[in-house]
C-alpha positions as a Markdown table, in Angstrom:
| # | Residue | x | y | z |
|---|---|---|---|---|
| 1 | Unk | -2.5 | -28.9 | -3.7 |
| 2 | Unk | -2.2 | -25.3 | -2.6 |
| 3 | Unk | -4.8 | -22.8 | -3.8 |
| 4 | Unk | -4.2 | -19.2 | -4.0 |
| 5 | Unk | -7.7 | -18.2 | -2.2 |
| 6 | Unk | -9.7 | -15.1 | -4.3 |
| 7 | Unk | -12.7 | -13.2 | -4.6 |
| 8 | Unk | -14.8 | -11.7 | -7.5 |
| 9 | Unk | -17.6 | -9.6 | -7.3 |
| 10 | Unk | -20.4 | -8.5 | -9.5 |
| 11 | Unk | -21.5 | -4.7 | -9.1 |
| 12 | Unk | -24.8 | -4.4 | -10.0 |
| 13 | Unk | -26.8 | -0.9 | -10.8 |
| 14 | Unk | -30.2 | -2.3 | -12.1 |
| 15 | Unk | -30.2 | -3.8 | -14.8 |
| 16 | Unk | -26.5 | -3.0 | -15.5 |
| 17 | Unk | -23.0 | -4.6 | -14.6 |
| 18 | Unk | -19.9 | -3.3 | -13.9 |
| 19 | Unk | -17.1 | -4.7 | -15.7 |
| 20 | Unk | -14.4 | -4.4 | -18.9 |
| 21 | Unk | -14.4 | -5.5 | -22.1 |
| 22 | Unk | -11.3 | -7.5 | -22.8 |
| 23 | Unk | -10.4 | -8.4 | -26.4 |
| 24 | Unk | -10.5 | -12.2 | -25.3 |
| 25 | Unk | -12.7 | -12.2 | -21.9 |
| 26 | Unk | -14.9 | -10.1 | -19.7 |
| 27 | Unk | -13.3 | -9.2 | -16.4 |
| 28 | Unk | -15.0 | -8.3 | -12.9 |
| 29 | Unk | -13.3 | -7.1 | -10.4 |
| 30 | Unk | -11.1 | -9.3 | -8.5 |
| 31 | Unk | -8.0 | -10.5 | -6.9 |
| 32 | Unk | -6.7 | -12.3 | -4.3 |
| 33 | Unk | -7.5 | -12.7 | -0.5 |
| 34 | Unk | -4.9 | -11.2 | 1.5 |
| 35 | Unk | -3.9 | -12.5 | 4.7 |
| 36 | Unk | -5.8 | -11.3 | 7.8 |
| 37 | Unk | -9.2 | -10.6 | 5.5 |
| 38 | Unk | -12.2 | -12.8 | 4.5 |
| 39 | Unk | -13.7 | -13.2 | 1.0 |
| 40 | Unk | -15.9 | -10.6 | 1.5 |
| 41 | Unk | -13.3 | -8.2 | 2.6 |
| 42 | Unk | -11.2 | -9.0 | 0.1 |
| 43 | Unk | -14.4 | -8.3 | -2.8 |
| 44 | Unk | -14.9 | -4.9 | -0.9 |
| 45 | Unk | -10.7 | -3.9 | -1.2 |
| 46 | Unk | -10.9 | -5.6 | -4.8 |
| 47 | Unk | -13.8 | -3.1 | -6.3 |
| 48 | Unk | -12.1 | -0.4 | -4.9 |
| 49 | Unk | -9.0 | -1.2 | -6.4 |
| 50 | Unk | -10.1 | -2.4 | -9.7 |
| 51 | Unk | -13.1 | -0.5 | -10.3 |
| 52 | Unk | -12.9 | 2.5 | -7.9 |
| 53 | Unk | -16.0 | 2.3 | -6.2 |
| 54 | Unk | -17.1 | 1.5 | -2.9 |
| 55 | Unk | -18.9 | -1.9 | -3.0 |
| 56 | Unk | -22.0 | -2.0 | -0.8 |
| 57 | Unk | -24.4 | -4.8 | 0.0 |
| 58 | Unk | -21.6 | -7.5 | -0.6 |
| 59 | Unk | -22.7 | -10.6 | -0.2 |
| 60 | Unk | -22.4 | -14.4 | -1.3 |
| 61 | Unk | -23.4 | -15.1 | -4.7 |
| 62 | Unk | -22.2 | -18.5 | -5.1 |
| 63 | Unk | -20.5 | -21.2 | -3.7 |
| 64 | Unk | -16.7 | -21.3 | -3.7 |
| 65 | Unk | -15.3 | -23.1 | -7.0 |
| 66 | Unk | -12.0 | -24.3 | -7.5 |
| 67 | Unk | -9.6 | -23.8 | -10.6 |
| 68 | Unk | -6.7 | -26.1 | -11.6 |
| 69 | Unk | -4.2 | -23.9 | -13.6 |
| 70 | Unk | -2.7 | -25.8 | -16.5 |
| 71 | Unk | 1.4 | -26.0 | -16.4 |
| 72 | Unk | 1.3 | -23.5 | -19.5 |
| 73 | Unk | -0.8 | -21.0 | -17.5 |
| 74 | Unk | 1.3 | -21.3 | -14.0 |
| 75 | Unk | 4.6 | -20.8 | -15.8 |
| 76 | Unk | 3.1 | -17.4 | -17.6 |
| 77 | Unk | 1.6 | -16.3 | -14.4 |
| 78 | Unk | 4.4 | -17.0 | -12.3 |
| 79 | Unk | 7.1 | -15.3 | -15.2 |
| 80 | Unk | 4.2 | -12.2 | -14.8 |
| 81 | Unk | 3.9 | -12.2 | -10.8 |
| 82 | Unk | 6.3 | -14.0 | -8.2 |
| 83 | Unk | 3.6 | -15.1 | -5.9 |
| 84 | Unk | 2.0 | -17.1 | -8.7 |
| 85 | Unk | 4.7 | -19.8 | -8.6 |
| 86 | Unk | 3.8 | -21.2 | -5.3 |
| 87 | Unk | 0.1 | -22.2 | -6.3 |
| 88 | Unk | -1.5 | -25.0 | -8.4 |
| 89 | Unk | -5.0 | -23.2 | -8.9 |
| 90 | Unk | -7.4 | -21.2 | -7.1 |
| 91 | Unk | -10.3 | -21.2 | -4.7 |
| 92 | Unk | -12.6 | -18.4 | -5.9 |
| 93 | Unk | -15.2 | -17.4 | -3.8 |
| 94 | Unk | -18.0 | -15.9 | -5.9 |
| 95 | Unk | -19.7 | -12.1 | -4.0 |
| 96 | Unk | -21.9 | -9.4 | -5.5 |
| 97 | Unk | -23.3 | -6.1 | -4.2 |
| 98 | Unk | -23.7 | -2.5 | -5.3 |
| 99 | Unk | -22.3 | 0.8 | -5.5 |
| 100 | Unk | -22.6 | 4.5 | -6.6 |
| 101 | Unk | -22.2 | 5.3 | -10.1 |
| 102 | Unk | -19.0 | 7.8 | -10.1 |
| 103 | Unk | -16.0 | 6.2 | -9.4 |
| 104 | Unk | -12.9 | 7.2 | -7.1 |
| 105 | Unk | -10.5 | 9.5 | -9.0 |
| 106 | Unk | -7.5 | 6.8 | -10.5 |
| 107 | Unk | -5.0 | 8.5 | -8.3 |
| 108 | Unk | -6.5 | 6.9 | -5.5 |
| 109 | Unk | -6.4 | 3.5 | -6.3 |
| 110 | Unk | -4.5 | 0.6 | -6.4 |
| 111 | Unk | -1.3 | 0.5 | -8.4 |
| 112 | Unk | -2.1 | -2.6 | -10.3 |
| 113 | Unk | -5.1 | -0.7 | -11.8 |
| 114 | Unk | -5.0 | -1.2 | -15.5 |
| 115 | Unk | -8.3 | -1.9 | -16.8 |
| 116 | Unk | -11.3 | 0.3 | -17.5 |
| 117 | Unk | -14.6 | -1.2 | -15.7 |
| 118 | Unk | -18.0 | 0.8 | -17.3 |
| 119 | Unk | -21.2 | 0.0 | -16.6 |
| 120 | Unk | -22.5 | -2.5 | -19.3 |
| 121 | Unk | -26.1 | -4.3 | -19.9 |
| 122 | Unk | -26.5 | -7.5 | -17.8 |
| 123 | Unk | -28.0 | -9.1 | -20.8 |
| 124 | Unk | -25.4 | -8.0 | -23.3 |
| 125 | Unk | -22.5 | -9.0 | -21.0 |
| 126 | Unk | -24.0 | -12.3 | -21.1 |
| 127 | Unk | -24.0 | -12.5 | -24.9 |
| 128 | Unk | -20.1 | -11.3 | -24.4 |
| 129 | Unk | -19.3 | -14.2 | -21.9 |
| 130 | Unk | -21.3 | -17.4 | -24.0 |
| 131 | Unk | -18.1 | -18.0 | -26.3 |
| 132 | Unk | -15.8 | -18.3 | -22.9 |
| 133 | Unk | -17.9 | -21.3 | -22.2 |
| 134 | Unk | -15.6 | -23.5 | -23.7 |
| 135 | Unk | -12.3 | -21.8 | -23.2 |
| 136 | Unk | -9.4 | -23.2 | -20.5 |
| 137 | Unk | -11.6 | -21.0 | -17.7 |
| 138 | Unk | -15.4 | -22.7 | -19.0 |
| 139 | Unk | -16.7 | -23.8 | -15.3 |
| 140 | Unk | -15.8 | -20.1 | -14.1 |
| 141 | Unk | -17.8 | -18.9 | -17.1 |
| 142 | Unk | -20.9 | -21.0 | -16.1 |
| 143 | Unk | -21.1 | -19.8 | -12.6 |
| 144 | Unk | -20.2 | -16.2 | -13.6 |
| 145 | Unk | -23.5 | -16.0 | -16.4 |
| 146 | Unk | -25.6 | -17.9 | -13.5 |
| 147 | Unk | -25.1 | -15.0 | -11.5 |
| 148 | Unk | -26.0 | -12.7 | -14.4 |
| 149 | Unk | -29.1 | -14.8 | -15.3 |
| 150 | Unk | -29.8 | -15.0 | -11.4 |
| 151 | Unk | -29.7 | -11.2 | -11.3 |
| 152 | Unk | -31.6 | -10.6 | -13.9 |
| 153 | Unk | -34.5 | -13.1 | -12.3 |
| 154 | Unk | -34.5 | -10.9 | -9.5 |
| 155 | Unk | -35.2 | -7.6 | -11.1 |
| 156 | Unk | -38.0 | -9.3 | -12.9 |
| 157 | Unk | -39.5 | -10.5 | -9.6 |
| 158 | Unk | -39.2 | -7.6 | -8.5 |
| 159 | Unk | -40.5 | -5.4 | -11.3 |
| 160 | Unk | -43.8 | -7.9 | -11.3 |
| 161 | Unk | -43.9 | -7.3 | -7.0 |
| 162 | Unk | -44.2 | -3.9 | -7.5 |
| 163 | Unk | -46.8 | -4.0 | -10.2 |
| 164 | Unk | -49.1 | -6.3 | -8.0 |
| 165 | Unk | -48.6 | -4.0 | -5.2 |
| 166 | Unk | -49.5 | -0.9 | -7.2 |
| 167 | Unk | -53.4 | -3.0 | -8.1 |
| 168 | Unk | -55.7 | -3.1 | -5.3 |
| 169 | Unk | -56.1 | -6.7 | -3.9 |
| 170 | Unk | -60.0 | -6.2 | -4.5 |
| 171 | Unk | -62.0 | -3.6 | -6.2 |
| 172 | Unk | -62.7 | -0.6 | -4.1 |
| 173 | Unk | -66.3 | -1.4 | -2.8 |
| 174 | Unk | -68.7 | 2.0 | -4.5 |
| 175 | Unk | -70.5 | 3.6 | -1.8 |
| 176 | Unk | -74.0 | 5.0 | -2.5 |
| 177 | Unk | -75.0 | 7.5 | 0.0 |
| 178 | Unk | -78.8 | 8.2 | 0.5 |
């Protein structure tokens, strides 16, 4: 079975995600892994092409997963893109990271650039993803609204850190001079 190797990765700014609004799906940045470059490399090249930013921070979100495209899917893919034809599915490896807010002027980007990636709520994007949990791509789906959910976890841990750290461990002792 040969499986076109990719990467996806998850931009985060906060409590915020960057990614597009399809009328079917949600899309990340993301794309193939070119020859010569690893997964992360390839999440880097893919944010700036897709999304226009620099992606900083990239690191491993998840472990690899592998999709099986369906004969319907593979023959639209490879009538859309020639090097489509040659694969049976894909080995995506899952990254995330951050990145300013202002992206690269479009001139500068990749020519494939066709979709508008904004900076959306974590928690609404989830909402938007739930219903692809049962469509043709539903493990993809799962991993991609752990990562959210994971995200999210963070920030709260965080959030509660920096509270605790703010409180004194003990009640500063009064001092009563004589």
């Amino acid at each position: 079975m040969n499986l076109r190797p990719r990467a996806e990765v998850f931009i985060f700014k906060r409590n915020r995600v960057l990614c597009a609004y399809r009328p079917d799906y949600v899309c990340f940045p993301g794309g193939g892994v070119d020859k010569g470059e690893n997964a992360r490399e390839a999440a880097i090249r893919e944010g700036f092409e897709e999304a226009g930013r620099k992606v900083i921070n990239c690191t491993v979100a998840h472990p690899p997963t592998v999709q099986i495209w369906s004969k319907e899917y593979k023959e639209k893919k490879g009538a859309d893109k020639a090097w489509a034809r040659e694969f049976d599915g894909g080995l995506t490896y899952w990254m995330t990271g951050s990145s300013s807010d202002n992206p690269v002027p479009p001139a500068d980007r990749h020519p494939d650039y066709e979709t508008r990636m904004d900076w959306h709520p974590v928690r609404e994007v989830i909402q938007k993803l739930k219903p692809e949990q049962s469509g043709n791509w539903a493990d993809d789906v799962k991993v991609r609204i752990k990562i959210l959910e994971t995200h999210l976890a963070m920030q709260e841990r965080h959030k509660e850190a920096e509270f605790s750290l703010s409180l004194p461990a003990k009640p500063f002792p009064v001092l009563t001079l004589h």
